[in-house]
N, C-alpha and C positions, 0 to 999 in steps of 0.2 A: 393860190394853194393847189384847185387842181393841176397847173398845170405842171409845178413843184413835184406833185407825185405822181404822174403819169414821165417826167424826167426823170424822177429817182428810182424809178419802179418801185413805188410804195405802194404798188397794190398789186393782188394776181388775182381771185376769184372773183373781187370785186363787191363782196358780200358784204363787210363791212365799212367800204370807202367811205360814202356818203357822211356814216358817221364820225368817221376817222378827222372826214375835211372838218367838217362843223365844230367838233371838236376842236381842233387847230387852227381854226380862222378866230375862235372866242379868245383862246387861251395868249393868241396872239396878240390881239386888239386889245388884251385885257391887263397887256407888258407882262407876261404870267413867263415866257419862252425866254431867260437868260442863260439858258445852258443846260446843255445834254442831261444835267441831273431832273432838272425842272420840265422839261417837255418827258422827260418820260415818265417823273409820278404824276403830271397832270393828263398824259394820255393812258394812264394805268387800266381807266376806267373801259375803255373799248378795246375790245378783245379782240384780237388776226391769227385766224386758224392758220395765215400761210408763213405766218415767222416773218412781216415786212418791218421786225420793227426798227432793226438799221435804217432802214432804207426812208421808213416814217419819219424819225428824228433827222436827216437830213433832209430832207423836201419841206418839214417844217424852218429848219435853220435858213436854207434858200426861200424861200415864199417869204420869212420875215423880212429880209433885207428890200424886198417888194415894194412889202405893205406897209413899210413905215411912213 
């Protein structure tokens, strides 16, 4: 997953990352991530003052295909 988002440039301050991954490594593991609707009400909850959140829904879509 981090490496997903450091490819995707799913992060720029870096402020919220940590929770962004944890977030997305559960949601994953949890088969919660079938599509761009569902990873983003399940990452609704952590907030990116930098607007990565294109960038977030793709680095999760790559990192699943990973972690399966």
């Amino acid at each position: 997953m981090q490496q997903a988002f450091v490819e995707r440039d799913g992060l720029q301050c870096g402020f919220c990352t940590p929770g962004q991954i944890m977030s997305a490594v559960g949601m994953v593991n949890e088969g919660h991530a079938k599509s761009d609707d569902d990873i983003r009400e399940r990452m609704s909850g952590s907030i990116c003052r930098c607007s990565c959140y294109p960038f977030i829904v793709e680095a999760i879509k790559d990192a699943q295909k990973v972690m399966r």
